[in-house]
N, C-alpha and C positions, 0 to 999 in steps of 0.2 A: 104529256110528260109528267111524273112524279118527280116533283120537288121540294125538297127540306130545306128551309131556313133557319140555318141555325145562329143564335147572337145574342148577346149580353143585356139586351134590349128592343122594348117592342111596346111600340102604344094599342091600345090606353094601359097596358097591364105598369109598364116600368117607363121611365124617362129620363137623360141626361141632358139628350141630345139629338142631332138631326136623324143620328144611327135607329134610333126607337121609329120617328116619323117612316123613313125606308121602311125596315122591315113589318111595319105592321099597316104600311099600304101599299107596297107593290105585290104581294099576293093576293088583295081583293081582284086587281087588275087580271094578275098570270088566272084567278080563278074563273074572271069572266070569257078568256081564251080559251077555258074549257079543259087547264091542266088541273092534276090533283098537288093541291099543295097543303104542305103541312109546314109547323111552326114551332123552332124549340129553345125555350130559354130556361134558364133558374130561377126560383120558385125563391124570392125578397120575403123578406120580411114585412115590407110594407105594401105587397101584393096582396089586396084583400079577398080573400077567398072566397066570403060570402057575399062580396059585392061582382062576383065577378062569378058566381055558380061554379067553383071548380070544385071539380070531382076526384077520389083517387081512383087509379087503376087499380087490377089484382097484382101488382109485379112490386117483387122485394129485391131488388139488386145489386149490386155489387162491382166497383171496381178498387183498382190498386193505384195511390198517391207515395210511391217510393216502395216503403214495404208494409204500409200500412193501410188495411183496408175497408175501404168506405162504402159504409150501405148509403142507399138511396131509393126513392121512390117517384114515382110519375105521376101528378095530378094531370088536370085535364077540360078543358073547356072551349066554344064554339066562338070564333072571331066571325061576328056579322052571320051570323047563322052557318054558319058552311066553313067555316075553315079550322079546321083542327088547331089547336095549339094545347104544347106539352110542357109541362113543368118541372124540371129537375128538381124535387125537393131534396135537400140536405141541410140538418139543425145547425152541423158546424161551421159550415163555408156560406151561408147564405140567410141562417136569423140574426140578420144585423140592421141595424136601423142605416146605413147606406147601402148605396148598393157598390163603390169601388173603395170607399173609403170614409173618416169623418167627416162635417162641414167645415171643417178650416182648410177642406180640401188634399188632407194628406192622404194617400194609400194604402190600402190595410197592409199590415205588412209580409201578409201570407197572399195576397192575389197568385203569385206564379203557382200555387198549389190550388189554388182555388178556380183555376182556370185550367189547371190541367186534369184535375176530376170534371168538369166541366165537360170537356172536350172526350178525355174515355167515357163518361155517362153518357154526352149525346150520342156516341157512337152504339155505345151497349143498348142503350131505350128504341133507338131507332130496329134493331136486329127485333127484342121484345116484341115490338108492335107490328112486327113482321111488314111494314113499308119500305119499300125495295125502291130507295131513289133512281131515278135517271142522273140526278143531278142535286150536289148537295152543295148550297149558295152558304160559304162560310162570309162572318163580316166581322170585319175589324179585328184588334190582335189577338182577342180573349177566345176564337175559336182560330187561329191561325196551327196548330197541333194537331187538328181533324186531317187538312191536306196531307201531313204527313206521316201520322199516324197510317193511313190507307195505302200507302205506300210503301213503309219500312214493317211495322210491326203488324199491321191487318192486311197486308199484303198477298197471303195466301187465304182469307178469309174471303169464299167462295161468295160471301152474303154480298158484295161490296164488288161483286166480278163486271160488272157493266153500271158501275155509278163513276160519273164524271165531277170533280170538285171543279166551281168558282170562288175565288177568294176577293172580297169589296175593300178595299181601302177607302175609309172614310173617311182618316185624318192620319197623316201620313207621321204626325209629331208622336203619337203616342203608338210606340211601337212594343211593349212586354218585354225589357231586355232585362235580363237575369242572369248571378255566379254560375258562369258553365257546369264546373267541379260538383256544384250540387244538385243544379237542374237538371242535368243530362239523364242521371240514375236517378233520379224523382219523378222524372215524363215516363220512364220505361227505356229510352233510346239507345241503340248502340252505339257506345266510341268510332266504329267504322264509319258513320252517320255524323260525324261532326270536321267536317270538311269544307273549305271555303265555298265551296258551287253547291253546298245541302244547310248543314244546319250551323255551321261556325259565321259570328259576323263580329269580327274585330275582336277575337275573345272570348265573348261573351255566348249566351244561348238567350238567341232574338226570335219570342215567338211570333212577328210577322216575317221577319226572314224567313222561318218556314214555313208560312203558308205562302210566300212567293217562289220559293224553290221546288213546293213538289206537288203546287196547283197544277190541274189543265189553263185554266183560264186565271188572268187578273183582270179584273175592271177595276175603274173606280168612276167618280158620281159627276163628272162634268167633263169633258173635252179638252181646257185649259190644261183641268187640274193634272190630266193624264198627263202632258207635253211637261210642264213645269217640273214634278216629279221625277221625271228622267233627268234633269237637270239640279242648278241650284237649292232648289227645293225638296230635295227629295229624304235629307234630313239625313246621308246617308246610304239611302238604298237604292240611291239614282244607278250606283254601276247595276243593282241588280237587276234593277228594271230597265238595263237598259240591254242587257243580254238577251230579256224575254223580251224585246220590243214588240216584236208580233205574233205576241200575246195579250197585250194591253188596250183596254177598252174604254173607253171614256164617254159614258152613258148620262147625260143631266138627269139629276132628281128631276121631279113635279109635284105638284100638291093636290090633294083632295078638294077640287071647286065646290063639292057639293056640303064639305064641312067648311072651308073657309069660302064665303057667301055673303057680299054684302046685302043679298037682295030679301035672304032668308035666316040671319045669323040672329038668334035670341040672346044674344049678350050682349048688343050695342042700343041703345033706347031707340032710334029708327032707321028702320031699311032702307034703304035706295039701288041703285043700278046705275050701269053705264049711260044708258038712256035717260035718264034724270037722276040725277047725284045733286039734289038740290038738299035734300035732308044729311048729306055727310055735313053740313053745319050746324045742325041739332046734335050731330054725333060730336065735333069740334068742341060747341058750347058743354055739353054734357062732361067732358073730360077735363074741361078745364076746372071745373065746377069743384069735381073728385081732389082735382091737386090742388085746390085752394088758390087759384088762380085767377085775376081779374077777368071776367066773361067777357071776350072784346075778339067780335069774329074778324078783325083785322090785325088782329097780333099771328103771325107768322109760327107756328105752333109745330115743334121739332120731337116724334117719339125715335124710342128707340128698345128692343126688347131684345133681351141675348144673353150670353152668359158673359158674367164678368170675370174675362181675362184677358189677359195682352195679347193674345191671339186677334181676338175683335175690335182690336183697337183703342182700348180704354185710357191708352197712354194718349193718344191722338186727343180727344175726348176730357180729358180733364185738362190738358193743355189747353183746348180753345172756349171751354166754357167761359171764363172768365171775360172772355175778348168778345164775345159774339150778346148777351144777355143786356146789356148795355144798351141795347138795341129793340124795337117792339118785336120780340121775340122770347117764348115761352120753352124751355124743354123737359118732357118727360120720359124719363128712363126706368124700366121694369126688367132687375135682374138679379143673379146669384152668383156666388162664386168664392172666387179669390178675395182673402179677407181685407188686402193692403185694398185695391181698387172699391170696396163697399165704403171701407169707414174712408176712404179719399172722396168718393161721392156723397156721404152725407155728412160730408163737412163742407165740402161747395154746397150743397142743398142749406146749410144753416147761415153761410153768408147770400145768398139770394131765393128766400123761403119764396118771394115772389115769382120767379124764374125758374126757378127748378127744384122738380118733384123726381124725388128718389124713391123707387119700392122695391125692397130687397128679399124679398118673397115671392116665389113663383105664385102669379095671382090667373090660372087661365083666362076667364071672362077679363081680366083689366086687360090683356094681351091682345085681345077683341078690339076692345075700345079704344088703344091705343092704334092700332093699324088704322080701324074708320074712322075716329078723329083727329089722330095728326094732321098735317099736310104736306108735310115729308120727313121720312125714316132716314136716321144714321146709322149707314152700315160702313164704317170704315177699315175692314180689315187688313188684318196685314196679310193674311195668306186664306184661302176661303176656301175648301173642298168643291165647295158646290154652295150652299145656301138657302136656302129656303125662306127666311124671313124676309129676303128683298123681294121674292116673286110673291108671297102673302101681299105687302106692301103693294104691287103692282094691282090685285084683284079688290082691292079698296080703292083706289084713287088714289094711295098714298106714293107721294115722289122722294125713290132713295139715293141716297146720298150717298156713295160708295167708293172705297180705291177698285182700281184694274188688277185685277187678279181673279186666277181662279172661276167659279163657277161664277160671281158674279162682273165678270168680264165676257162671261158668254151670256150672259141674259139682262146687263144696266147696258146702254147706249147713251152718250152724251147728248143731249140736250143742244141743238141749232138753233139759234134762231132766224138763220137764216134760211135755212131747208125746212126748218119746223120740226123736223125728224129728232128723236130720240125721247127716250121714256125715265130720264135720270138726269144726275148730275155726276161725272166721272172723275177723278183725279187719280196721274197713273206715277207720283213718284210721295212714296209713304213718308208725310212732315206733317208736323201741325200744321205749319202755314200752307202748304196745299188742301188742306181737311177748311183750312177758315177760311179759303178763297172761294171754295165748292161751297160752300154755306151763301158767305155775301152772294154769289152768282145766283141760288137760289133764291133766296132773298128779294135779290131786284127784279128777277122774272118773276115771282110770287106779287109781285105789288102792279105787276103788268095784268089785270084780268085776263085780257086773250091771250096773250102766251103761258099762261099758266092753266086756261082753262084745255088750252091746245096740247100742253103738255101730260093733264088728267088724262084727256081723250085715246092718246098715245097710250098711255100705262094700262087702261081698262083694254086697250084692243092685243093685248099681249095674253099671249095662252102658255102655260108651261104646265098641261095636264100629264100624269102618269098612263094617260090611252095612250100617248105619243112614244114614251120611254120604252113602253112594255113590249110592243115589236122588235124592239132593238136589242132588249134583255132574250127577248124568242130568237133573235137570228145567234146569240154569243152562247145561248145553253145548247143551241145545235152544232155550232164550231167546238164548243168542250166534251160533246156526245162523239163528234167525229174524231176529236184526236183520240178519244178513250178508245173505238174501235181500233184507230189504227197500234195503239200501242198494245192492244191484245194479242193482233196478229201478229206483231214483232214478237212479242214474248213469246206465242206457241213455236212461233220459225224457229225460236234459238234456243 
């Protein structure tokens, strides 16, 4: 199959978020199945060109943002030797030192223009470069106008006659919702087109609404998160997703083992394995060292790395720090974000300099060393797409500490000690005092060697590779290949 990923992010070029992790490792994967896949994102500011050999193409291009029209250009460079990835350059929409908006976390306040040049560029570069998708895997809201762009206004566009769209939901909270009156005639779309079952949702012009109305397929990143989303959770778009039900796919991320490694990982001072994990206390001591910490391999040592927002729980988290530190117990927290939750952590960080180490800098390698020296991670969320930093945690030894939801409800398992079974500590009703009871619980099993060493054992035997995802991703690009057939044939019949 020929497959285009198209998204607002992709590691190592760009990063927010788990959305970069997906797209810039599930095509190493579809490439070792042997499809051709390519990669298209816009061309940051803070994407460094010459750290990263990109090239430009020969194409000078051109699309229309309302009635005004925007040139563009295509750079161009090799993900891991073999996989294409294409660069929307443009000075106006994308030389900015963010990529969705300032650090104080506000929103540029042109995104909806700067994502629907986005979305006609990746369609125009793609024709350019004459790559004739099978399947064109849109993610999250900022390409959600592709699916229906291909539908309404590239509709009769022959290039585009046997390409299938999937649309990823990756966080179901941040949806693109924008003034109808002026978005409508700003995308290109016709009034006929803004109807409650296409592109009207409450009013407004919701660009994940339209990529959930006129995709073939929806997936989104765990199994829970599919079920949830049709419901309660769905922020909204539960009725929509609940019309398309089967449609809807719920695929778990996985993670690159061969980059996160404790056996081979040059950012933690020493390696270990499942098989001997006697050095993750070198890793322990070492980290503590960093925060200024008393070195004491019996102090209970709690990391935690995410983005700070009330999504992840920070409200839970600043609640129990207070109550839990009192105790031979260490916490260090590596994060960014929301300004209220920073300066609220490094104001707990000044009343217990001993206890807790705050860094509010995305620090990669500390992020290393945090996973192999803690000795269990706080992942408290309130709602979790999927996750990835508890199953990082899981490939170091480290045991997390989670609410029931979401994708990490289908990959933490509570902790028995009576069966010995499970790989976590679980609490499934969202309170401080259930987050501080999950803590003590760890705690005392942590002071217990064999059940804690039983509990390591557990976490190291847990696999959530992307070899496993990508079949699954192979059977849903063939279900959205198959409805495109059939919706061909409808069309010629009528």
């Amino acid at each position: 199959m020929n497959i285009l990923m198209v998204a607002a992010e992709c590691v190592p070029f760009v990063k927010t978020g788990g959305l970069a992790d997906v797209v810039g490792t599930l095509p190493k994967y579809l490439k070792k199945k042997g499809h051709d896949v390519r990669i298209i994102i816009p061309k940051y500011r803070t994407i460094d060109g010459a750290k990263f050999g990109l090239e430009s193409l020969p194409y000078k291009l051109s699309v229309f943002v309302g009635k005004e029209q925007e040139n563009f250009r295509i750079k161009t460079c090799m993900l891991d030797g073999d996989i294409p990835v294409y660069f929307i350059e443009n000075l106006r929409y994308f030389n900015r030192l963010g990529v969705y908006g300032d650090d104080s976390g506000i929103g540029y306040g042109d995104n909806r223009e700067r994502f629907i040049f986005f979305s006609k560029a990746a369609i125009e570069a793609t024709k350019a470069l004459l790559f004739r998708p099978d399947i064109i895997h849109c993610h999250d809201w900022h390409t959600g106008l592709i699916p229906a762009y291909l539908k309404t206004v590239n509709l009769n566009d022959g290039f585009f006659w046997n390409t299938s769209t999937v649309y990823t939901i990756h966080n179901i909270a941040f949806q693109g919702s924008f003034d109808a009156a002026s978005t409508l005639p700003m995308a290109g779309f016709s009034w006929e087109d803004y109807k409650s079952d296409k592109l009207e949702f409450y009013n407004t012009f919701n660009y994940m609404k339209a990529g959930l109305a006129y995709t073939d397929i929806i997936s989104t990143v765990s199994p829970t998160y599919a079920k949830e989303i049709q419901g309660p959770a769905g922020k909204g778009m539960e009725v929509v997703l609940q019309t398309r039900k089967n449609d809807v796919f719920g695929i778990l991320n996985g993670i690159d083992y061969s980059y996160w490694n404790p056996e081979t990982d040059k950012n933690i001072v020493a390696n270990f394995s499942a098989q001997d994990y006697s050095n993750k206390k070198l890793c322990k001591t070492a980290l503590q060292e960093y925060c200024g910490f008393k070195q004491d391999e019996n102090t209970f040592v709690i990391g935690s790395v995410g983005r700070f927002d009330m999504q992840k729980g920070f409200d839970l988290i600043m609640d129990v720090i207070s109550k839990v530190v009192n105790q031979n117990i260490q916490i260090v927290i590596l994060g960014s974000g929301d300004r209220y939750i920073k300066d609220t952590m490094l104001y707990l960080k000044s009343l217990y300099p001993d206890k807790l180490a705050v860094f509010t800098e995305y620090n990669e390698p500390l992020a290393h060393q945090i996973y192999a020296g803690a000795d269990a991670f706080l992942m408290p969320s309130k709602f979790e797409p999927c996750g990835l930093s508890q199953i990082i945690a899981l490939a170091y030894g480290t045991i997390p500490i989670v609410n029931k939801t979401g994708g990490l409800s289908d990959t933490i398992q509570d902790f028995s000690t009576n069966t010995l079974k499970g790989n976590g500590f679980v609490f499934d009703f969202y309170k401080g005092e259930q987050l501080e009871f999950a803590i003590w619980r760890a705690y005392d099993i942590y002071k217990n060697s064999f059940l804690w060493n039983r509990l390591i054992s557990n976490a190291f035997a847990c696999h959530y590779s992307w070899s496993q995802s990508v079949d699954e991703y192979e059977k849903m690009y063939k279900v959205a290949i198959d409805r495109k057939i059939a919706d061909n044939i409808y069309n010629k019949n009528i």
